[in-house]
C-alpha positions as CSV (number, residue, x, y, z in Angstrom):
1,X,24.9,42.8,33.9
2,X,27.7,44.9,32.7
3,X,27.5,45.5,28.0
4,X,29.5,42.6,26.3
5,X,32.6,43.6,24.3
6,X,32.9,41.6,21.6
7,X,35.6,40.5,19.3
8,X,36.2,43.2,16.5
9,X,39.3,42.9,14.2
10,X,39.5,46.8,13.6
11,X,39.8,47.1,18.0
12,X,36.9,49.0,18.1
13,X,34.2,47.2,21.2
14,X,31.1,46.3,19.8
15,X,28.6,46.6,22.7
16,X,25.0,44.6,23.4
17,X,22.2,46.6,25.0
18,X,21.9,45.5,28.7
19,X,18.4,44.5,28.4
20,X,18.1,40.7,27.7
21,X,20.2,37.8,29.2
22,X,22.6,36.8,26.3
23,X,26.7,35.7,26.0
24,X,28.1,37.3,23.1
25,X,31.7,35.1,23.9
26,X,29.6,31.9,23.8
27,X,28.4,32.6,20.5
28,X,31.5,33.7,19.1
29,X,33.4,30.3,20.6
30,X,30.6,28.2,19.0
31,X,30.9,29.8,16.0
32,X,34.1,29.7,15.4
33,X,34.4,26.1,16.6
34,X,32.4,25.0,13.8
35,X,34.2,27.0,11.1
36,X,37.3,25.4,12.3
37,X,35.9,22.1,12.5
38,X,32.6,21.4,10.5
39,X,32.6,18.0,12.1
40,X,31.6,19.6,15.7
41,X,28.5,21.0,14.2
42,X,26.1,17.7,15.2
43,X,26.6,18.4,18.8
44,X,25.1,21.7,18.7
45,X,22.2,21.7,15.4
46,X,20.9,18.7,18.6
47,X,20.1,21.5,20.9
48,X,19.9,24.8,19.1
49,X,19.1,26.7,16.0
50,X,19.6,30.3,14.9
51,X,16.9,31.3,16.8
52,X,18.8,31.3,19.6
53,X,21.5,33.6,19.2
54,X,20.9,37.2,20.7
55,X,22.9,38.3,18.0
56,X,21.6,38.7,14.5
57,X,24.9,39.0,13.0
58,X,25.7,35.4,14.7
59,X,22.1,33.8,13.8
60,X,22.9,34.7,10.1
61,X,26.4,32.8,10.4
62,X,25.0,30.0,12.3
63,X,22.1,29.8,9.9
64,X,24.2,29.9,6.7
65,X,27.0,27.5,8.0
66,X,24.1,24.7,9.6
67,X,22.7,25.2,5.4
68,X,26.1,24.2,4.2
69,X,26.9,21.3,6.2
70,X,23.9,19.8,5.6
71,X,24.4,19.7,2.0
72,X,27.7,17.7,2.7
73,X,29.5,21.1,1.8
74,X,32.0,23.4,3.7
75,X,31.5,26.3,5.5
76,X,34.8,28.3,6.6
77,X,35.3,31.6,6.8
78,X,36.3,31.9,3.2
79,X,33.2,29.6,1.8
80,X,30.8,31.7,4.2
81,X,31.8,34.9,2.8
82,X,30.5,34.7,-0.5
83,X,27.0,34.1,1.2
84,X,27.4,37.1,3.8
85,X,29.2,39.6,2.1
86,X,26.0,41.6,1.6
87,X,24.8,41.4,5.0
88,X,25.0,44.9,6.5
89,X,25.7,43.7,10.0
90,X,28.5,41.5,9.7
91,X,30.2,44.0,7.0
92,X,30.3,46.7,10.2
93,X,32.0,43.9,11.9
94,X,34.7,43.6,9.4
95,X,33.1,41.5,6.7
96,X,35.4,38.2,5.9
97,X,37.9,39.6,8.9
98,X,35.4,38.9,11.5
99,X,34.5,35.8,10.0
100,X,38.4,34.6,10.3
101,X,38.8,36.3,13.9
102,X,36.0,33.8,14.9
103,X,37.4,30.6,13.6
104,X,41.1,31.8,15.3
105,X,39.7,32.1,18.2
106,X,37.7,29.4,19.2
107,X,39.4,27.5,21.9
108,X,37.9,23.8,21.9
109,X,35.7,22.1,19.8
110,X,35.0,20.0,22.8
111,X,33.4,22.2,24.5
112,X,31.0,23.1,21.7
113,X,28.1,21.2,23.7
114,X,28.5,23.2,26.4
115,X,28.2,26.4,24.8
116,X,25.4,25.7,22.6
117,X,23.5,24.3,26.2
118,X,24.8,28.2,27.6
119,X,23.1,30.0,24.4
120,X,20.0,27.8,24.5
121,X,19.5,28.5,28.6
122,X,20.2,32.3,27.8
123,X,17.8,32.3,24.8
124,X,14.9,30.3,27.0
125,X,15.5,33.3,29.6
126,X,14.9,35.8,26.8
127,X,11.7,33.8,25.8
128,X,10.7,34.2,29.3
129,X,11.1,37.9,30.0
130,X,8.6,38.5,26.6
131,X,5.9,35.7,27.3
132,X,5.9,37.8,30.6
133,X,5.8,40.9,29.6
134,X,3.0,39.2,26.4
135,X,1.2,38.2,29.4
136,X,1.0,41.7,31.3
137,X,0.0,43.6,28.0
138,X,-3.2,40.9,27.4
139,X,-3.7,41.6,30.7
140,X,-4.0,45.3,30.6
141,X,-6.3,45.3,27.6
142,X,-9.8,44.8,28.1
143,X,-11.3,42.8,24.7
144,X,-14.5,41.0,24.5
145,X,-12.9,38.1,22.6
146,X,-9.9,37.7,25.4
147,X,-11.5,36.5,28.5
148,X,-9.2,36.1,31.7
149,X,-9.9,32.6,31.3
150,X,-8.6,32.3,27.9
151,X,-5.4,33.9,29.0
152,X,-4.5,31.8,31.6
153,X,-5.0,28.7,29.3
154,X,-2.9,30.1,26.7
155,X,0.1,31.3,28.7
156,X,0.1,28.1,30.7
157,X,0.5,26.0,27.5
158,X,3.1,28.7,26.5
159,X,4.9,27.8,29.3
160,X,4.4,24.6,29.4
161,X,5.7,24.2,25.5
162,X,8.8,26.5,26.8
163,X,9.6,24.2,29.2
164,X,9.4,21.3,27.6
165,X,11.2,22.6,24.2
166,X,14.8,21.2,23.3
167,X,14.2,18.5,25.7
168,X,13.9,15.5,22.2
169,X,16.2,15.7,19.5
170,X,14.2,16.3,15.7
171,X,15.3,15.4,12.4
172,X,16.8,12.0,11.2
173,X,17.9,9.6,13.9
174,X,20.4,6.8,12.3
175,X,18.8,3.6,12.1
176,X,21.2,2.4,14.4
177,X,19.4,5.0,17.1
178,X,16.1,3.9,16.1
179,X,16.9,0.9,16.4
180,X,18.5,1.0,19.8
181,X,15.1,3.0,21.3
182,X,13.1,-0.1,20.1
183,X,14.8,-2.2,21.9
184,X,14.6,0.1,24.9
185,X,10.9,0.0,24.4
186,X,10.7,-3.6,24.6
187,X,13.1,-4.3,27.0
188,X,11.0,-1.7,29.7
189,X,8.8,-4.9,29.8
190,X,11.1,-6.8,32.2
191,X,10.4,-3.3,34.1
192,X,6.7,-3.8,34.5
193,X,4.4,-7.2,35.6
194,X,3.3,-9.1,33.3
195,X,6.3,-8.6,30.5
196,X,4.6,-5.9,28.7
197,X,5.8,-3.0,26.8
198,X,3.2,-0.7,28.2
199,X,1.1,-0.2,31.3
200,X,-0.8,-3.1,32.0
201,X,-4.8,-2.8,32.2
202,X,-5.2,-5.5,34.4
203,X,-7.0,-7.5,32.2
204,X,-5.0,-10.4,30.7
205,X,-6.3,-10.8,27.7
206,X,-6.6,-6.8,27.0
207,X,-3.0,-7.0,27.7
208,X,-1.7,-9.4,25.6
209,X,-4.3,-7.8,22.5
210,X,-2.7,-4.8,22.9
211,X,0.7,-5.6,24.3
212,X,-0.6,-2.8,27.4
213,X,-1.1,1.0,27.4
214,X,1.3,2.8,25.3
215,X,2.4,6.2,25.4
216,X,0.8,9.1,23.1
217,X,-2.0,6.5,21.9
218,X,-5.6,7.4,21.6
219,X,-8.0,4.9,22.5
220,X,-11.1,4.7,22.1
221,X,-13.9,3.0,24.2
222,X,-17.5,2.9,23.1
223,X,-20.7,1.4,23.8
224,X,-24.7,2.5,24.3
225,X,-26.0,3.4,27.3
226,X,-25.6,0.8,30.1
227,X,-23.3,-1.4,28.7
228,X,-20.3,-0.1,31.1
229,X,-18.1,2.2,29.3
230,X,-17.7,3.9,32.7
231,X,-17.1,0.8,34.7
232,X,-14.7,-0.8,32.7
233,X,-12.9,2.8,32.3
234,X,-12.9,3.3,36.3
235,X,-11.6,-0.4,37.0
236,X,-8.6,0.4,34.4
237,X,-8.0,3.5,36.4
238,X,-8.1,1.6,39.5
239,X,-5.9,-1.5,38.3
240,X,-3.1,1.1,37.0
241,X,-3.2,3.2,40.1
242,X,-3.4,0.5,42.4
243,X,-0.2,-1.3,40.7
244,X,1.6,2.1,40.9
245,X,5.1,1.7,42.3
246,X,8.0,4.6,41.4
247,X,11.5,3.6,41.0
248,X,14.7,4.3,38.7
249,X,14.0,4.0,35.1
250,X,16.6,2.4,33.1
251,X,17.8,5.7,31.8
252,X,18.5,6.9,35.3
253,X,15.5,9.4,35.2
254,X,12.9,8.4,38.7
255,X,9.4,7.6,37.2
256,X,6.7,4.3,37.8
257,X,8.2,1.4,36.9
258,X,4.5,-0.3,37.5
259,X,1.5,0.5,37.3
260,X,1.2,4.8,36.9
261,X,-0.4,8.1,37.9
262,X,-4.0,8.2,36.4
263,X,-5.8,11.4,35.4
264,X,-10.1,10.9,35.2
265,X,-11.3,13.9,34.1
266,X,-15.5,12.9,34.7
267,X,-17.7,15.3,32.8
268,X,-21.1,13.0,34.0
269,X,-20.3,12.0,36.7
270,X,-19.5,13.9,40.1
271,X,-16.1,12.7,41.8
272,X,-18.2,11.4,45.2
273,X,-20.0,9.1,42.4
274,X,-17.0,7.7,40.4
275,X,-15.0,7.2,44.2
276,X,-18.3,5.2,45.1
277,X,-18.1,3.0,42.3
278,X,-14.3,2.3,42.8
279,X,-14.8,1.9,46.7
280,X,-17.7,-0.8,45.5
281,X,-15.1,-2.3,43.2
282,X,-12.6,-2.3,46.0
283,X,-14.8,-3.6,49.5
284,X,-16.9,-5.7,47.0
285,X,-20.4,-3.8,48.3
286,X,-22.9,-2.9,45.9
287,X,-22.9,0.1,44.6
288,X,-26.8,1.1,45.1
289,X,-26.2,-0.2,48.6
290,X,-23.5,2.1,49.7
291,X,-25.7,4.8,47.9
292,X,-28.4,4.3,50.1
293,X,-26.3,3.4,53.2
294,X,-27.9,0.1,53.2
295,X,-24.8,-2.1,54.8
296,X,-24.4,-4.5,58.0
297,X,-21.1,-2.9,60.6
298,X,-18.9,-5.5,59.1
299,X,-19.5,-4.1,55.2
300,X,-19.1,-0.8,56.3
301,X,-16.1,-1.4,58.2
302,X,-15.0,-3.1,54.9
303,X,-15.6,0.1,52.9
304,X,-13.6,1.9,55.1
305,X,-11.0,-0.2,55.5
306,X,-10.8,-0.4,51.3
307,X,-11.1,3.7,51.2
308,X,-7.9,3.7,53.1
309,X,-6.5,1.5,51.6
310,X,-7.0,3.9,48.6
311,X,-5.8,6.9,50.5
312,X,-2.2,6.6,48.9
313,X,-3.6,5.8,45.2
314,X,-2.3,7.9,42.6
315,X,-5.8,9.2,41.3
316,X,-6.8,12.2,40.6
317,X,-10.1,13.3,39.5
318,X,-11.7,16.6,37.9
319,X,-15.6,16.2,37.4
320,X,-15.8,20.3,36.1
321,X,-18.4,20.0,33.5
322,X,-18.5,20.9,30.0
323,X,-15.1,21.3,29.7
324,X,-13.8,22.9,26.6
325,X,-11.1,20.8,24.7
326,X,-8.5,23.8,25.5
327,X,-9.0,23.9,29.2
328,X,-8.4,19.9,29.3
329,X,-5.0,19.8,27.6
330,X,-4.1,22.7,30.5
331,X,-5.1,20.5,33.1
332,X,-3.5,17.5,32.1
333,X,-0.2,19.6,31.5
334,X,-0.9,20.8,34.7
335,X,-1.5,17.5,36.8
336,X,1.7,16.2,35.1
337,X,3.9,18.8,36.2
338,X,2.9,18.9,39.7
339,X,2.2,15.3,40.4
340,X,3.0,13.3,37.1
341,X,0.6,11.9,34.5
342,X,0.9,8.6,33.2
343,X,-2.5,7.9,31.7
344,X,-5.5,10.2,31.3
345,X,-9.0,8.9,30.8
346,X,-11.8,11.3,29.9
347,X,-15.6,10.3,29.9
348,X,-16.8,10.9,27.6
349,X,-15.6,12.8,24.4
350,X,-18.9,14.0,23.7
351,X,-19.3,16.0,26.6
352,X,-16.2,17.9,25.9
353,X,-16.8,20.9,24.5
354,X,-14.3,22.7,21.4
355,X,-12.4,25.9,21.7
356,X,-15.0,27.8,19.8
357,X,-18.1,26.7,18.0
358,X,-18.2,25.0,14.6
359,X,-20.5,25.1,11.7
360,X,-21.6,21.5,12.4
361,X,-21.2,18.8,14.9
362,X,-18.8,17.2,13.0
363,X,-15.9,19.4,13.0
364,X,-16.6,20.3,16.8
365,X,-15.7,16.3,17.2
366,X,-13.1,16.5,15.0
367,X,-11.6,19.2,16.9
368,X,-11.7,17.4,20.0
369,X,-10.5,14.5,19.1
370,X,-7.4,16.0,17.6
371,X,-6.6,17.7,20.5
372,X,-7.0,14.7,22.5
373,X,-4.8,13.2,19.9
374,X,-2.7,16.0,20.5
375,X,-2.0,15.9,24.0
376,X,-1.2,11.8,24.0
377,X,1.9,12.7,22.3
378,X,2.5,16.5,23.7
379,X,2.5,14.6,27.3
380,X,3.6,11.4,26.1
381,X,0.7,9.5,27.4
382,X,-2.0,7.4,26.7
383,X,-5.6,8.9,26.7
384,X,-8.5,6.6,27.0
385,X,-11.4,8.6,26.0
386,X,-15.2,6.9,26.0
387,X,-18.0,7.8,23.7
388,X,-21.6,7.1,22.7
389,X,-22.7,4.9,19.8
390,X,-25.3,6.4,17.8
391,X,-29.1,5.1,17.6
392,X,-28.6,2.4,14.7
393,X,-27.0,-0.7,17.1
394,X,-30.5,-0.9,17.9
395,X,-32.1,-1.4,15.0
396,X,-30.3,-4.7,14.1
397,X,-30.4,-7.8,14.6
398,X,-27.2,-8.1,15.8
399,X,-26.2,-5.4,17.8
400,X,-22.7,-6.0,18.0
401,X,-20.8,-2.6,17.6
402,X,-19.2,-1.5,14.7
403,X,-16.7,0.9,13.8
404,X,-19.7,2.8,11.5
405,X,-21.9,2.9,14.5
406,X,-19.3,5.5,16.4
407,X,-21.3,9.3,16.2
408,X,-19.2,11.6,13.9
409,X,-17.6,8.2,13.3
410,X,-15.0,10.3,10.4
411,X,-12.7,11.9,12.7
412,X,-12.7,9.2,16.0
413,X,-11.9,6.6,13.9
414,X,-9.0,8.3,11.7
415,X,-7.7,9.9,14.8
416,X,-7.9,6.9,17.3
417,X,-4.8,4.1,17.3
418,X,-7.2,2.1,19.2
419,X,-11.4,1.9,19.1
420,X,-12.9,-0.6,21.4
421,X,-16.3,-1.5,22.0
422,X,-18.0,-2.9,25.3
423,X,-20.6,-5.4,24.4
424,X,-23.3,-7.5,26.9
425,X,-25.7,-9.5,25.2
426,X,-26.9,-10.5,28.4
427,X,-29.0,-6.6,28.5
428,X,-30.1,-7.1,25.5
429,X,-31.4,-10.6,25.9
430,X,-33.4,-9.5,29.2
431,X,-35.4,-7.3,27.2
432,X,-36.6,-10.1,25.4
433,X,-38.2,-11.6,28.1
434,X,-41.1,-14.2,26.9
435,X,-44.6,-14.1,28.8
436,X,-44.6,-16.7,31.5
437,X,-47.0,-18.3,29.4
438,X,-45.2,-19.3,26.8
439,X,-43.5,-22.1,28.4
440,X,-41.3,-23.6,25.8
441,X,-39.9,-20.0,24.9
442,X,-39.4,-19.5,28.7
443,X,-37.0,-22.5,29.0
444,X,-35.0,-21.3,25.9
445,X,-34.7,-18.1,26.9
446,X,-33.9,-19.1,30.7
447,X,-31.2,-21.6,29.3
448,X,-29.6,-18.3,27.2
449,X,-29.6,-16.2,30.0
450,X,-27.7,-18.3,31.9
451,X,-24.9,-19.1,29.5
452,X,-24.6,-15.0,29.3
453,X,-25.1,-14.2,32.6
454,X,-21.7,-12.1,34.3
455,X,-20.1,-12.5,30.2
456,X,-19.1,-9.1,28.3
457,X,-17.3,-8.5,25.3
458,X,-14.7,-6.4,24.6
459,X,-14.4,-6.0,20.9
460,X,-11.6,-4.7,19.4
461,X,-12.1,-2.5,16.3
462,X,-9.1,-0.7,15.3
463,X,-5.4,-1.5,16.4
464,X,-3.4,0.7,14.5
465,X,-0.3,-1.6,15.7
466,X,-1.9,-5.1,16.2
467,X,-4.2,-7.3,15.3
468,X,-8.1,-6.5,16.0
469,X,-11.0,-9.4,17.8
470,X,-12.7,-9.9,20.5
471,X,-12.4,-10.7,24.5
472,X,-14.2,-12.0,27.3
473,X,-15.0,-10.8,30.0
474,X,-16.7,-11.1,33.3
475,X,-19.1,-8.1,34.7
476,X,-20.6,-8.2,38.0
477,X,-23.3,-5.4,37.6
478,X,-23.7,-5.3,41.8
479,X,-20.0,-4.2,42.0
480,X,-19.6,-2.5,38.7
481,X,-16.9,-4.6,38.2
482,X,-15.0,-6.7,35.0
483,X,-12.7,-9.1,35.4
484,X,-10.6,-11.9,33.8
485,X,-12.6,-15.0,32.6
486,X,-10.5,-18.4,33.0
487,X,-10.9,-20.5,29.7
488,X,-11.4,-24.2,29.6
489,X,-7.9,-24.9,28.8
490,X,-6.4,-23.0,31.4
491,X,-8.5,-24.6,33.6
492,X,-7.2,-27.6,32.5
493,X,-3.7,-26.8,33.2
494,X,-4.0,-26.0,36.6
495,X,-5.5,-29.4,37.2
């Protein structure tokens, strides 16, 4: 790339070192576009700012003329000169000469958009030469507190920030705009099954409580030990990616118009495990028999016949343990930009680990569950993360979650739009088990059981957009599986 001359008033060429991709012209055209016509300036502030000029003379101009006019006041070459007339660079220009060359030269204030997309491509460029060469200097020094590890992380999400950057406008939107986008939101339910505004769950009732899955939330699911935070989470994941079809959206971008790619990062459990579960789900085999390979030809024929069938399912798991919160956000960045991401579920929150240890358990949860917060609206997606209830359910009475029974509750509650709780009463109930003896105890206790047996609860604590209750559902433990529970009046309809 040959030096740039650049317009100079005296005649003299003002040359850029050949170093850096940059377009002196563009600049100049933009700039003096807007001092000619202040009304042009909106199509550019959308996609630039004076960062991105190569030229610092220019940056200062842009910077000082984008202050005016968004004060409602003028800025013209003779307005602009009051401001700049001290600046060293543009004086060796020609002061208020250059400023006038550059407003008598711009050719079209039409094409101001396309300039400013020029000098925010050339600038991006720039950006990438120096992470690269950022990223060969880390490289070549060896520090105890910069592990290759780390580096990799934190050029990727360099990049990936890079890449995504200028891609949203920022600032005020009219209330017209706003307006419109809501409507776009709830019209992209005629786009899915089920007429919902987000991804369906494929649980009716969760569905219509929350109105689906919607993009940069943070949900929540808790519960103690064996009361199927991991079931419920892997039949979601299996409902979404089963339903997954891809088509044109209505912006004319290709993405799923049901159903959607699912992320499970499983810090438990190993992948083989959580595929078992789903495969159980799927062929309708219990689980502890296809662990010990108890099954007739004709259920094993089943199970393979349902793992095809799951061949072409969007899912993808990562069962790395320990993860720290940092390395997650990387691979979910990651799996989005090579396959697409369109809901990530990680179990559970308490088995992530932070960027770098804390003084106390409490911030370390904190920390994570901001940065799960975080990258729900860096990716645009909704993150379903499980976690433990603390000791204290079970020294109630009732033993009905409650938003105080979370661990660390502070900072999960705050930063979740959604907390749910999974509730059986029927595990609890068994425990309680009379002595065989005890006859009249036995029959109340057998007449309990029944009216809970294959009935879970899905309590809804927090809805940060909606209202909060409770739904049913069915589990059946043997296939690890919920499902919708008909009520009496809908059974009476159908009649």
């Amino acid at each position: 790339m040959n030096t740039v001359a650049a317009i100079n008033p005296t005649g003299a060429e003002i040359h850029s070192p050949d170093t850096m991709p940059n377009s002196i012209e563009a600049e100049q055209q933009l700039l003096g576009a807007i001092l000619s016509n202040n009304d042009v300036f909106d199509r550019a502030d959308s996609l630039i700012n004076a960062d991105h000029f190569f030229d610092p003379v220019h940056a200062h101009i842009y910077e000082v003329a984008s202050g005016r006019i968004k004060k409602n006041s003028i800025a013209s070459p003779v307005t602009l000169t009051t401001f700049l007339k001290d600046d060293p660079g543009l004086n060796e220009l020609g002061g208020a000469n250059y400023l006038a060359k550059l407003a008598a030269s711009a050719v079209a204030g039409f094409a101001v958009q396309d300039y400013a997309q020029l000098i925010y491509d050339l600038a991006i460029r720039r950006q990438l030469i120096l992470l690269g060469k950022d990223i060969a200097e880390r490289a070549q020094k060896m520090e105890i507190d910069q592990e290759p590890r780390e580096q990799i992380v934190d050029a990727e999400q360099a990049l990936y920030q890079l890449g995504e950057a200028g891609k949203t406008d920022s600032g005020f939107k009219s209330f017209l705009k706003a307006v419109t986008e809501a409507v776009d939101i709830a019209n992209a339910a005629f786009q899915r099954d089920g007429g919902l505004a987000g991804i369906s769950t494929g649980f009716i009732d969760l569905d219509k409580k929350l109105g689906g899955l919607h993009k940069s939330d943070l949900l929540i699911l808790a519960g103690r030990p064996s009361m199927g935070k991991t079931s419920l989470a892997t039949n979601i994941a299996y409902n979404v990616a089963r339903s997954y079809k891809k088509g044109v959206m209505k912006d004319g971008t290709e993405g799923s118009v049901n159903g959607g790619v699912i992320g499970f990062f499983s810090l438990e459990m190993s992948a083989e495990q959580l595929a078992a579960r789903i495969l159980s789900e799927a062929a309708e085999i219990p689980s502890e028999n296809i662990r010990r390979g108890d099954m007739t030809e004709k259920e094993f024929r089943r199970f393979v016949d349902a793992a095809k069938d799951l061949e072409s399912c969007p899912l993808f798991i990562d069962d790395t343990p320990a993860l720290p919160i940092s390395q997650l956000a990387a691979r979910a960045r990651r799996l989005k930009r090579k396959h697409g991401l369109d809901v990530l579920i990680v179990d559970y929150l308490q088995l992530v680990r932070p960027a770098s240890s804390k003084d106390s358990r409490v911030n370390e949860v904190s920390e994570i569950t901001q940065g799960m917060k975080a990258i729900a609206k860096e990716l645009n997606i909704p993150v379903i993360a499980l976690s433990q209830l603390s000791r204290q359910v079970e020294s109630r009475d009732d033993k009905r979650p409650q938003l105080s029974d979370l661990r660390e509750s502070g900072s999960i509650e705050q930063d979740a739009d959604v907390v749910m709780f999974v509730f059986r009463e029927e595990y609890y109930k068994e425990r309680e088990k009379p002595s065989d003896q005890d006859l009249e105890n036995m029959a109340k206790w057998q007449s309990e059981m029944e009216h809970l047996h294959g009935r879970a609860e899905l309590i809804i604590g927090k809805q940060r957009h909606g209202p909060i209750g409770t739904i049913e559902l069915s589990f059946e433990g043997q296939f690890t599986r919920f499902g919708n529970i008909a009520k009496a009046w809908q059974n009476e309809l159908e009649r």
